[in-house]
TORKOL-4160 file (C-alpha; in steps of 0.2 Angstrom, whole numbers, padded with zeros to 4 digits, m for minus):
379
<pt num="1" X="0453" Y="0776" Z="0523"/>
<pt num="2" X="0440" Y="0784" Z="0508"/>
<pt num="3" X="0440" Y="0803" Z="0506"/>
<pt num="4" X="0428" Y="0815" Z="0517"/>
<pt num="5" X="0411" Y="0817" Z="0513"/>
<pt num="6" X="0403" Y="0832" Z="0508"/>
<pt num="7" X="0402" Y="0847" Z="0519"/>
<pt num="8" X="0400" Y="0865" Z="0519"/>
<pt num="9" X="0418" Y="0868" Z="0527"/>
<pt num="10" X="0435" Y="0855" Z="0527"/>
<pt num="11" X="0432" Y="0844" Z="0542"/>
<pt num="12" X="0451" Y="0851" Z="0548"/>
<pt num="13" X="0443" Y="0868" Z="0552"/>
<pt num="14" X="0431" Y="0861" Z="0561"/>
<pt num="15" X="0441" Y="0853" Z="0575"/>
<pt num="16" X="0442" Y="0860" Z="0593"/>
<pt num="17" X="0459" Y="0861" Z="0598"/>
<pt num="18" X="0453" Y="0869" Z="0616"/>
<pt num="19" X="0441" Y="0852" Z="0621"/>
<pt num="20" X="0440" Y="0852" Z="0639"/>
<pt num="21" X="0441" Y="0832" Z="0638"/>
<pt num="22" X="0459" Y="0828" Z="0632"/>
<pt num="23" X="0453" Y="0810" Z="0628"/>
<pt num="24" X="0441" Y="0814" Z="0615"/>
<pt num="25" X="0452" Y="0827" Z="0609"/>
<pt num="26" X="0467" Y="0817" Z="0606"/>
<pt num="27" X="0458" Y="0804" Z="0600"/>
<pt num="28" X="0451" Y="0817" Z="0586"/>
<pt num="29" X="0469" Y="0823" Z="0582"/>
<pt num="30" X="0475" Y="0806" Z="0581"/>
<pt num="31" X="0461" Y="0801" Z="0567"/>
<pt num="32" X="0461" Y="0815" Z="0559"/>
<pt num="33" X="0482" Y="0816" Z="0556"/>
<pt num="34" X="0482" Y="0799" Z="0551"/>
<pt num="35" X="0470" Y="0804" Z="0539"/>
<pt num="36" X="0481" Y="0816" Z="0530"/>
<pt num="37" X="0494" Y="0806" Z="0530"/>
<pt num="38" X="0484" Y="0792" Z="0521"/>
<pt num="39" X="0479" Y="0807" Z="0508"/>
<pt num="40" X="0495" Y="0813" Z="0504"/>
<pt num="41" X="0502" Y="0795" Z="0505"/>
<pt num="42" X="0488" Y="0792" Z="0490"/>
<pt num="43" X="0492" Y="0808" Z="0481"/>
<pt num="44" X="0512" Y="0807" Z="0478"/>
<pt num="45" X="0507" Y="0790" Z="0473"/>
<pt num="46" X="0495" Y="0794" Z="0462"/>
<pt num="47" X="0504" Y="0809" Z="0455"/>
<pt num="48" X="0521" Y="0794" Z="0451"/>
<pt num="49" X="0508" Y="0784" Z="0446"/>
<pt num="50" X="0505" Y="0796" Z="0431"/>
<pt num="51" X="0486" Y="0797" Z="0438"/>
<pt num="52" X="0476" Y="0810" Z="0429"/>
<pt num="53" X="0464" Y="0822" Z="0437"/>
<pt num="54" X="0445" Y="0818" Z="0435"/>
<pt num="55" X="0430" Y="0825" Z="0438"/>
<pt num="56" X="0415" Y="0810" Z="0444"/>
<pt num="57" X="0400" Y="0821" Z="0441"/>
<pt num="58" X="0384" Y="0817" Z="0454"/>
<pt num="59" X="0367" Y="0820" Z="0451"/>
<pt num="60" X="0363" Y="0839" Z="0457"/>
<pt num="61" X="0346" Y="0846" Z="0461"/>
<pt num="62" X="0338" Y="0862" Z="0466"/>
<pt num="63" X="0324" Y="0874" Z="0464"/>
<pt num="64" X="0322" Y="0887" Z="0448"/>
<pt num="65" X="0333" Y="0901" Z="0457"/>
<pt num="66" X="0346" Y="0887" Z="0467"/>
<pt num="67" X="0356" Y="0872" Z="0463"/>
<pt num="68" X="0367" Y="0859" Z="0473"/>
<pt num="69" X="0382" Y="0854" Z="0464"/>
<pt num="70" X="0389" Y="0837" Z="0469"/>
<pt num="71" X="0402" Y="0830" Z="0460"/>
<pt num="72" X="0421" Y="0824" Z="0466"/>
<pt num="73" X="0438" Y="0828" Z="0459"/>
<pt num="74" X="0451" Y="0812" Z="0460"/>
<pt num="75" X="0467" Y="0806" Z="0451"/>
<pt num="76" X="0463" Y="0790" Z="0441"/>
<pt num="77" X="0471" Y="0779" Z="0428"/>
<pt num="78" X="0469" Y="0784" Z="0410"/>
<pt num="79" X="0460" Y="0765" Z="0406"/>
<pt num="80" X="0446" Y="0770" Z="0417"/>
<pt num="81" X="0442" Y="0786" Z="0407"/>
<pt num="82" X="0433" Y="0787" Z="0390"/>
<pt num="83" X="0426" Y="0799" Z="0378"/>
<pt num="84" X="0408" Y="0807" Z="0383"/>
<pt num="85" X="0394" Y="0811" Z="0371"/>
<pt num="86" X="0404" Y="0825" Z="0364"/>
<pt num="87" X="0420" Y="0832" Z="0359"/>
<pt num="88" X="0430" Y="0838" Z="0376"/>
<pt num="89" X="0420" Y="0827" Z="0387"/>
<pt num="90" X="0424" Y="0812" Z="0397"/>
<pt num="91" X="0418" Y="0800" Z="0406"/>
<pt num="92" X="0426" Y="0797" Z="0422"/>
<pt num="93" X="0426" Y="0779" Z="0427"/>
<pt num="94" X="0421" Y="0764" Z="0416"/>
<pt num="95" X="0406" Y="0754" Z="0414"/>
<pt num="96" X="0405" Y="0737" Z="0426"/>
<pt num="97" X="0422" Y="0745" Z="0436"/>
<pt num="98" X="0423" Y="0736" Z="0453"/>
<pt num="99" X="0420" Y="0746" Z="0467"/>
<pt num="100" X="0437" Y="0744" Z="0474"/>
<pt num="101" X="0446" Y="0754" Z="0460"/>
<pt num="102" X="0434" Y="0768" Z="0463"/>
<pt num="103" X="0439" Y="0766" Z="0481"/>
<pt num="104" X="0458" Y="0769" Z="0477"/>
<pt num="105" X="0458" Y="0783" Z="0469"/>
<pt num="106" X="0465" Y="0799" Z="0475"/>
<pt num="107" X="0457" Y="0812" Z="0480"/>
<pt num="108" X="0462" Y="0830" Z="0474"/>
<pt num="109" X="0461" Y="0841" Z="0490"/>
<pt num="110" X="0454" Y="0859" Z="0489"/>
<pt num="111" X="0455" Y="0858" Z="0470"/>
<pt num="112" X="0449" Y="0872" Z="0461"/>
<pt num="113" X="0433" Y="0869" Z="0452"/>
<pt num="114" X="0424" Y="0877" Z="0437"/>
<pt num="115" X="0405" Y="0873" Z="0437"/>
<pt num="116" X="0394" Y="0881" Z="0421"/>
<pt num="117" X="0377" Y="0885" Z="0421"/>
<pt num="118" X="0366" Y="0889" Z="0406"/>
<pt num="119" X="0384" Y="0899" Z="0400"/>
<pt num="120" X="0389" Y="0907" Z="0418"/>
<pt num="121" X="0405" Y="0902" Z="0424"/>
<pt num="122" X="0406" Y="0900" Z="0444"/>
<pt num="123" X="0422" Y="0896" Z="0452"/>
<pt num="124" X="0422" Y="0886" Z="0469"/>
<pt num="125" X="0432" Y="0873" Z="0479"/>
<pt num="126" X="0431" Y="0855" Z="0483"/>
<pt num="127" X="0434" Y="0851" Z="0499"/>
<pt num="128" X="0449" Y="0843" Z="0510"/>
<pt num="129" X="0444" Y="0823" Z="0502"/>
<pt num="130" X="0441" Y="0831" Z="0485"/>
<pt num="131" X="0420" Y="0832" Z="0485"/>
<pt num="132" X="0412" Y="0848" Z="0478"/>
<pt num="133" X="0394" Y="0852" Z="0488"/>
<pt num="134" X="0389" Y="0869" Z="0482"/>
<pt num="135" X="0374" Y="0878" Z="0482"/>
<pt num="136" X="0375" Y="0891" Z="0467"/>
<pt num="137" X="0360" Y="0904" Z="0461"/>
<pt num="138" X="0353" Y="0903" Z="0447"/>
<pt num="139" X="0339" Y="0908" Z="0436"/>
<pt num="140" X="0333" Y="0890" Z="0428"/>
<pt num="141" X="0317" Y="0881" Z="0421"/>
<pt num="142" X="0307" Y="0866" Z="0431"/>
<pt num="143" X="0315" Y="0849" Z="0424"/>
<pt num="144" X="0331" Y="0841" Z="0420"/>
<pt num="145" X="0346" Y="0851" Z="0414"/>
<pt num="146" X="0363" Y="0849" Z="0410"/>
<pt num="147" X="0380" Y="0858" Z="0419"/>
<pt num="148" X="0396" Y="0856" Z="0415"/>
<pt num="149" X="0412" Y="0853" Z="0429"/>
<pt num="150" X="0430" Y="0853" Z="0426"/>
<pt num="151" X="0447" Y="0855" Z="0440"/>
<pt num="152" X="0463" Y="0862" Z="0435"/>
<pt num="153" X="0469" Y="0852" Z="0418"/>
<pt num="154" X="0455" Y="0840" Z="0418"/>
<pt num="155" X="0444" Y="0837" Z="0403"/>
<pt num="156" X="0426" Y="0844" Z="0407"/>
<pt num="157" X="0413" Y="0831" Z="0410"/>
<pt num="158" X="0394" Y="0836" Z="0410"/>
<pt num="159" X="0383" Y="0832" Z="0425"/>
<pt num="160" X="0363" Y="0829" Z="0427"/>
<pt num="161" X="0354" Y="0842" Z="0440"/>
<pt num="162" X="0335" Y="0841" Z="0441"/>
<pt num="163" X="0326" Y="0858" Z="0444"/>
<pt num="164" X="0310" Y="0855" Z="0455"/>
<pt num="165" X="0296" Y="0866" Z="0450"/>
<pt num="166" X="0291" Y="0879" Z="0464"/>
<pt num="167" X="0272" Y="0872" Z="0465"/>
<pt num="168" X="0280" Y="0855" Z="0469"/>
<pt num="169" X="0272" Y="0846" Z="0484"/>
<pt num="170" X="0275" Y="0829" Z="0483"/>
<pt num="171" X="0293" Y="0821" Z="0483"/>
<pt num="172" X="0300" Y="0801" Z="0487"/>
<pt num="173" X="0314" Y="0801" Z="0498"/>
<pt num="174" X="0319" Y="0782" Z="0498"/>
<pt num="175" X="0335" Y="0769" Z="0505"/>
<pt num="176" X="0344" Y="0759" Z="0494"/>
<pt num="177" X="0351" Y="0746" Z="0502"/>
<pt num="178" X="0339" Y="0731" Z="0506"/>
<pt num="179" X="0323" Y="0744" Z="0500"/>
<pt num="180" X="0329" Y="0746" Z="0479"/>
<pt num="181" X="0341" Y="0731" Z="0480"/>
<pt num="182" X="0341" Y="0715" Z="0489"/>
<pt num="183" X="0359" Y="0716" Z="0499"/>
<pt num="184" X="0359" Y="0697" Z="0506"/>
<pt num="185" X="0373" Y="0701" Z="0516"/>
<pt num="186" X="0377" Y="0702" Z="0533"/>
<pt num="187" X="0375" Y="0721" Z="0537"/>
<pt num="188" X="0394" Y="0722" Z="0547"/>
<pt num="189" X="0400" Y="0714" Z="0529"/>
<pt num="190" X="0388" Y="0725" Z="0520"/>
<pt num="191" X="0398" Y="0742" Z="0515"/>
<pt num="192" X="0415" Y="0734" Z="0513"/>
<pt num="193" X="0407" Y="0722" Z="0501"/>
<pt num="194" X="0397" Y="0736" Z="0489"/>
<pt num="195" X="0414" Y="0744" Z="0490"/>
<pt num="196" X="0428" Y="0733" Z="0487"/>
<pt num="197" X="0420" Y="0718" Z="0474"/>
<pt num="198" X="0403" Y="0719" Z="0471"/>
<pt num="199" X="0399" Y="0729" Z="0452"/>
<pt num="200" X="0381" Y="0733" Z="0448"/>
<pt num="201" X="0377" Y="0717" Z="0436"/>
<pt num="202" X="0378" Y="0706" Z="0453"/>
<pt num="203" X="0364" Y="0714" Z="0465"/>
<pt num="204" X="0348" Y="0711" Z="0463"/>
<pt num="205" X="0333" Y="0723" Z="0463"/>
<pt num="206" X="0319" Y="0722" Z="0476"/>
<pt num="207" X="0302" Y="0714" Z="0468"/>
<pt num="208" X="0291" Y="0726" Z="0463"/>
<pt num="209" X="0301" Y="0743" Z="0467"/>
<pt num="210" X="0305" Y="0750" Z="0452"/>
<pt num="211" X="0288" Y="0747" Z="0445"/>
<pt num="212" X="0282" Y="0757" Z="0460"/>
<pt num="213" X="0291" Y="0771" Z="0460"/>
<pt num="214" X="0288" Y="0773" Z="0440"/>
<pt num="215" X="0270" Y="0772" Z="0446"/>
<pt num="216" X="0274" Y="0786" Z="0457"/>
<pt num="217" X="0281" Y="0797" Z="0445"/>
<pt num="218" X="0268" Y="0794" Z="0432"/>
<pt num="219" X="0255" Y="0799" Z="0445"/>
<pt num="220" X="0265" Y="0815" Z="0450"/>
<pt num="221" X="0278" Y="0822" Z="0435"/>
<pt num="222" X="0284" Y="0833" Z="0445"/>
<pt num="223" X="0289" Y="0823" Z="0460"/>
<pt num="224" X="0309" Y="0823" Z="0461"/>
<pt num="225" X="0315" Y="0804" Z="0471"/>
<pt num="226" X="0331" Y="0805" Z="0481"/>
<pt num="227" X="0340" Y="0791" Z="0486"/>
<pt num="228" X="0348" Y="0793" Z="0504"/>
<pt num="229" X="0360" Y="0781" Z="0508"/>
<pt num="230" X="0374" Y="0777" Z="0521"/>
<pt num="231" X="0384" Y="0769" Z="0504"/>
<pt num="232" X="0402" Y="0780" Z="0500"/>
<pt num="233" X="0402" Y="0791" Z="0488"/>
<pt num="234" X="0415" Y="0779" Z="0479"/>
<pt num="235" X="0401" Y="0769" Z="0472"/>
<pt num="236" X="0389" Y="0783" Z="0468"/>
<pt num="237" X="0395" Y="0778" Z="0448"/>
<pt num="238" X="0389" Y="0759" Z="0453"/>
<pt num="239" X="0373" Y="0762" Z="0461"/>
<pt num="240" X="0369" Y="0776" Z="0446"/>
<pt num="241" X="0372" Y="0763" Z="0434"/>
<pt num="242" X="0361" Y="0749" Z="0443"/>
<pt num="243" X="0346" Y="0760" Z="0448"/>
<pt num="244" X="0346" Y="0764" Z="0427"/>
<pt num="245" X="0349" Y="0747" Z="0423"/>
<pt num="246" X="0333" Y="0742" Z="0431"/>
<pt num="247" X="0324" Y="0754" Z="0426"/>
<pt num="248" X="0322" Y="0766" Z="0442"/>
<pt num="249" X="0318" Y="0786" Z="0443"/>
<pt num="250" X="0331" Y="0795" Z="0439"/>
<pt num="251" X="0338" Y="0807" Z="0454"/>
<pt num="252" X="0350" Y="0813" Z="0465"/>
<pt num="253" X="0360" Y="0802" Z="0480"/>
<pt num="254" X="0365" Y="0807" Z="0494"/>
<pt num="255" X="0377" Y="0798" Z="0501"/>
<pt num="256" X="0391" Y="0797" Z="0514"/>
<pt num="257" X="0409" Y="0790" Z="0518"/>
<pt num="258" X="0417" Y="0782" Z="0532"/>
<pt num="259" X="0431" Y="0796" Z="0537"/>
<pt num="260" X="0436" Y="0802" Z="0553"/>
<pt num="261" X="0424" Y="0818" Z="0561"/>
<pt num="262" X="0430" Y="0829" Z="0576"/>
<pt num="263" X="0424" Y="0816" Z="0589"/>
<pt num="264" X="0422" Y="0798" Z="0582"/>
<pt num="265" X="0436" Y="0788" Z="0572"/>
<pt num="266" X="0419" Y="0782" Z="0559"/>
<pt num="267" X="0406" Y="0795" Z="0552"/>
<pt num="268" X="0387" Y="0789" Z="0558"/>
<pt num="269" X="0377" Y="0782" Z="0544"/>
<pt num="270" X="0362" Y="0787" Z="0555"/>
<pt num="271" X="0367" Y="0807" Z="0558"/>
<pt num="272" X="0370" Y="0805" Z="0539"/>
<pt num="273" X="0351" Y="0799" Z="0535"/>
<pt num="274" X="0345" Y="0813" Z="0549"/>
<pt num="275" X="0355" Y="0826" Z="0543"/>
<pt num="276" X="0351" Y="0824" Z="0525"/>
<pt num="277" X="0332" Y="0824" Z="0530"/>
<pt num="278" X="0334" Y="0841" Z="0538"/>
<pt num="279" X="0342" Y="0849" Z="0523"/>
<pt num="280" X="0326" Y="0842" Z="0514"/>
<pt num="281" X="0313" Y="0849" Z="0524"/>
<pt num="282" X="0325" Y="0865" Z="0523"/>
<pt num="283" X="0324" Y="0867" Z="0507"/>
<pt num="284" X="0308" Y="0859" Z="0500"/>
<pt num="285" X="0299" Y="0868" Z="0515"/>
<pt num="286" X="0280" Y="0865" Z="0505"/>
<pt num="287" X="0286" Y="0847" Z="0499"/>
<pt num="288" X="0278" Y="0831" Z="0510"/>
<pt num="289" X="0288" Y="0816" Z="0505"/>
<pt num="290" X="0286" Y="0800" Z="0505"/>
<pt num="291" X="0298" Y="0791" Z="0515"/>
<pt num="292" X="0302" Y="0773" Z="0511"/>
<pt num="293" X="0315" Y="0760" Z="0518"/>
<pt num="294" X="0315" Y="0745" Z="0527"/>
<pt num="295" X="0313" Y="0738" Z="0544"/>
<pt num="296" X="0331" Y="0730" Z="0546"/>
<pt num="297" X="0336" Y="0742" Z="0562"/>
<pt num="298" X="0336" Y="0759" Z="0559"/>
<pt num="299" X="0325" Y="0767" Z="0545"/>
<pt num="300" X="0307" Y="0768" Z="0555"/>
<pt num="301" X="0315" Y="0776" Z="0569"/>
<pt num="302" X="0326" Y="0790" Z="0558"/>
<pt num="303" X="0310" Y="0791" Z="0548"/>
<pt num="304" X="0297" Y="0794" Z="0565"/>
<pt num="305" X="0308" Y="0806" Z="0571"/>
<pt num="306" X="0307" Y="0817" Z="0556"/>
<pt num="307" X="0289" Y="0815" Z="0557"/>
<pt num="308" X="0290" Y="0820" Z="0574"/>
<pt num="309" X="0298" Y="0836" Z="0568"/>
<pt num="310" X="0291" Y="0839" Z="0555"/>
<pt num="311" X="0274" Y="0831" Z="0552"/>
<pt num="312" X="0269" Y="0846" Z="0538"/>
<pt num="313" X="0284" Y="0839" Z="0528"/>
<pt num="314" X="0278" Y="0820" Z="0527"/>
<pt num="315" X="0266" Y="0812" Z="0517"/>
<pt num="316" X="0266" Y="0793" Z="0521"/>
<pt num="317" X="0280" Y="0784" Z="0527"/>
<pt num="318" X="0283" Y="0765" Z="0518"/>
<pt num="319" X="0293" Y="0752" Z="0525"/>
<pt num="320" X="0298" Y="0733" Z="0516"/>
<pt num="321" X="0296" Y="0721" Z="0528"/>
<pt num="322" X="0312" Y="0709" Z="0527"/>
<pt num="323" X="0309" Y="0692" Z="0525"/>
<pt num="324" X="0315" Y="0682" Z="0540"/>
<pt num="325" X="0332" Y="0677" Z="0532"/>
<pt num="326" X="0336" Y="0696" Z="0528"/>
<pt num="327" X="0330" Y="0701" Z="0544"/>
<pt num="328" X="0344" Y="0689" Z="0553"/>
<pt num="329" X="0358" Y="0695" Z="0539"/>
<pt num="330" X="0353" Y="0714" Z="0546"/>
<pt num="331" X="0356" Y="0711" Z="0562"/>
<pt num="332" X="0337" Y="0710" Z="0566"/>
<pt num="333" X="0323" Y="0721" Z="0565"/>
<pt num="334" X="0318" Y="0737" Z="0572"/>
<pt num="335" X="0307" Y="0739" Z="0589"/>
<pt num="336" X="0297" Y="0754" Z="0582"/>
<pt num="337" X="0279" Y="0753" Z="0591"/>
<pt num="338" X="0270" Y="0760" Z="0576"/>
<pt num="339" X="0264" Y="0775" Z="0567"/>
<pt num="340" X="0271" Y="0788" Z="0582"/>
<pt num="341" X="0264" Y="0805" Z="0572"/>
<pt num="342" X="0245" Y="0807" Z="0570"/>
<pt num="343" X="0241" Y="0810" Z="0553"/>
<pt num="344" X="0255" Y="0804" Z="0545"/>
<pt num="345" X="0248" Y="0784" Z="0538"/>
<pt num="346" X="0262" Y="0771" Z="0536"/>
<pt num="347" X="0262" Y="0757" Z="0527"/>
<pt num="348" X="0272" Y="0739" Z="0527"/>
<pt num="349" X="0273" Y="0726" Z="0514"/>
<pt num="350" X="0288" Y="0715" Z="0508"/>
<pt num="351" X="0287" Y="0721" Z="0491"/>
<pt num="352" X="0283" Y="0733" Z="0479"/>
<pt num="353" X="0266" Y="0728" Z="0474"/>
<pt num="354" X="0261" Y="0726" Z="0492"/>
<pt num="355" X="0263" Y="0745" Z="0494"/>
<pt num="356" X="0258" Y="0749" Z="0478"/>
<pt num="357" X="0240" Y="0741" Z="0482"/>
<pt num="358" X="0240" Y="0751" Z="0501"/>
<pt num="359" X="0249" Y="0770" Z="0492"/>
<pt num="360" X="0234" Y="0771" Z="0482"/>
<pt num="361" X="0219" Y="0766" Z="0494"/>
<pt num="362" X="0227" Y="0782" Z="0500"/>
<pt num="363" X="0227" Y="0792" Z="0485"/>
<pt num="364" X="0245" Y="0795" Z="0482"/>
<pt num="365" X="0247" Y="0784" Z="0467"/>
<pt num="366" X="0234" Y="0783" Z="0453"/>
<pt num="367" X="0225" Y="0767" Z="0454"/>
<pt num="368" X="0229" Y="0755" Z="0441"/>
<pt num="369" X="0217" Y="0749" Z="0427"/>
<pt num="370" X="0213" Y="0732" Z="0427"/>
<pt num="371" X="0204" Y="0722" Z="0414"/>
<pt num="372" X="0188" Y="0724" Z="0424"/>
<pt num="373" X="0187" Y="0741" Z="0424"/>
<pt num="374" X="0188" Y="0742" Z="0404"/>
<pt num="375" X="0171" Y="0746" Z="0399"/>
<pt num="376" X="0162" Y="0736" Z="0384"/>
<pt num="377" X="0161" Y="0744" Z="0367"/>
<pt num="378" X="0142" Y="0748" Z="0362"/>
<pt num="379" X="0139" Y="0737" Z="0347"/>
C-alpha cells in the first residue's frame, strides 16, 4: 500500500471513532491499522536496509505573497541518488528509474522539514505517508523561482515553484493520462502498470498536444498549466521527466495515491480531480481556465460540474476524443449530453491540431501564420 496523499492534517486525526454505523467504522479502523503496519513494516526495513532519507522535490506554485510547497520525504537506496547542479545538492531518484522502486520506498512519517525561500527559513511537517503540502507567505516576483527542502540528515535538494502574476487571467488545467500521453491500456490495468513497470522512454505522447499547449503559452506568457491527475505521487519523477522530454509546459502536478481514507479501503481518483479544482478556483478566484481531458468516462462530467459551479472560473472546456480502440481499453465513453453551462464553449477533437484549429476561431490561441498570409515584398 503507497504512502497517503497530500492533506492539510494526517488522515489518523481525521477518523471518527464515535460513527453511528459500526460497519463503516470498523471497516475504517481495519484499513487504516493495516496501513500503519505496512508503514512501519517499510521503515524498520528500510532503516536495516541502510536506506537514506531523501527529499523528491514537486513542482510548487503560488501567487507573489503565497506558495504551495509540495515535495515527499522517503528512505531510498544510495544508487538511486546523485549529485544536483551544485555542491550539497542531490537528486533524489535516477533518471529512467522504474516506477516500482519509486513505489517501495519508505516514507518518513511526520518528518521534520526545512523549506527556504529567497534566504527565509520555515520549518513545517510532512504528513503521516511522508508528503509535505504547505502553503507558506511570502513576498515573491511573477515567474519561475527556485526553493530549497531538506528533512532531518538529508542532503538539500532544490525544487521549482512557479509564481503566477496577480493580473493573471487565463490558466490550463489539463489530464494526463490518455489527454498528454496515449495509455493503450485497459484502465483497471492502467495505475498498477504506470506504477510498477512502465518508465517514461515507453509512453507515448498524444499527436499534436504538446505543440498546443506551447501554442497556449506563446499566446498567453503568463498562463501557469497544471496537470491534475489520479497517477500516485510515486511517479511524479516519471511523468516530470516524460512531459520534459516531449517538450510540454512546465508546471506543477497534482496528483493522488491509492491509501485508505476514513470511509473507503481506496481514495477516489474522482473526489481527487473535484477537490483539486475547488482549491483552484479558491485560489486563482479571477483566473478562467481552460479545462482539457478526454471523453474515456469521467472528465466531461468532473469538468461540467465545475462549470456548473463556477462558470466565472472557466474559459473553454477541451475534450480528446478517443479513438474507438481506446475508447474500449477505457472502459467506454462518457454519456455527457453536451455543453451543460451557457457561456462556457467546448470543443472535441482527437488531437491536438483539431483543438488548436477550434481554440483559436475562439480567440484563446493566436492564430497561426501560414504561407498565405505572408504578404509579398514590393519590388
Amino acid at each position: 500500500m503507497c504512502p497517503l496523499p497530500v492533506k492539510p492534517r494526517a488522515l489518523s486525526d481525521s477518523v471518527d471513532s464515535g460513527s453511528p454505523t459500526p460497519p463503516s467504522g470498523a471497516r475504517r479502523h481495519l484499513a487504516l491499522r493495516l496501513d500503519d503496519g505496512w508503514l512501519r513494516f517499510q521503515t524498520r526495513l528500510a532503516i536495516r536496509r541502510g536506506r537514506v532519507e531523501t527529499v523528491i522535490p514537486y513542482t510548487g506554485y503560488g501567487t507573489t505573497s503565497w506558495v504551495r510547497v509540495l515535495a515527499r520525504i522517503v528512505r531510498s537506496e544510495p544508487r538511486d541518488t546523485g549529485s544536483g547542479r551544485q555542491a550539497g545538492a542531490l537528486k533524489p531518484l535516477k533518471d529512467g528509474m522504474r516506477g516500482w522502486r519509486n513505489f517501495t520506498s519508505a516514507p518518513v512519517a511526520h518528518a521534520a522539514v526545512r523549506v527556504t525561500i529567497a534566504g527565509t527559513v520555515h520549518d513545517v511537517e510532512a504528513d503521516r505517508g511522508g508528503v509535505v503540502d504547505v502553503r507558506i507567505p511570502v513576498a515573491l516576483d511573477a515567474g519561475w523561482h527556485t526553493i530549497t527542502v531538506q528533512s532531518g540528515g538529508s542532503r538539500i535538494v532544490e525544487a521549482p515553484v512557479q509564481i503566477v502574476a496577480d493580473d493573471t487571467d487565463f490558466g490550463v488545467v489539463s489530464d494526463i493520462d490518455d489527454t498528454v500521453m496515449v495509455t493503450a491500456l485497459p484502465r483497471p490495468f492502467l495505475a498498477a502498470w504506470n506504477t510498477f513497470v512502465l518508465d517514461e522512454h515507453a509512453r507515448t505522447p498524444t499527436p499534436g498536444m504538446a505543440v498546443l499547449y506551447e501554442r497556449i503559452v506563446r499566446t498567453v506568457p503568463s498562463a501557469p498549466v497544471v496537470y491534475l491527475s489520479t497517477g500516485a505521487w510515486n511517479v511524479a519523477p516519471t511523468l516530470s521527466r516524460f512531459l520534459s522530454r516531449n517538450l510540454y509546459p512546465a508546471g506543477p502536478k497534482l496528483l493522488t495515491d491509492w491509501g485508505p481514507t476514513p470511509d473507503r479501503w481506496f481514495r477516489s481518483g474522482q473526489e481527487h480531480k473535484k477537490t483539486s479544482l475547488e482549491r483552484l478556483a479558491a485560489e486563482f478566484p479571477d483566473v478562467k481556465w481552460l479545462l482539457v481531458g478526454d471523453d474515456g468516462q469521467h472528465d466531461e462530467a468532473i469538468y461540467a460540474e465545475f462549470a456548473q459551479r463556477h462558470p466565472q472560473n472557466v474559459r473553454a472546456i477541451a475534450i480528446r476524443q478517443l479513438s474507438a480502440s481506446e475508447a474500449v481499453l477505457a472502459g467506454g465513453r462518457s454519456k455527457s449530453a453536451g455543453p451543460p453551462t451557457p457561456g462556457v464553449p467546448w470543443i472535441y477533437s482527437p488531437d491536438g491540431a483539431g483543438m488548436s484549429a477550434q481554440l483559436e476561431q475562439l480567440g484563446i490561441i493566436r492564430r497561426s501564420v501560414r504561407p498565405a498570409d505572408v504578404p509579398e515584398e514590393s519590388g
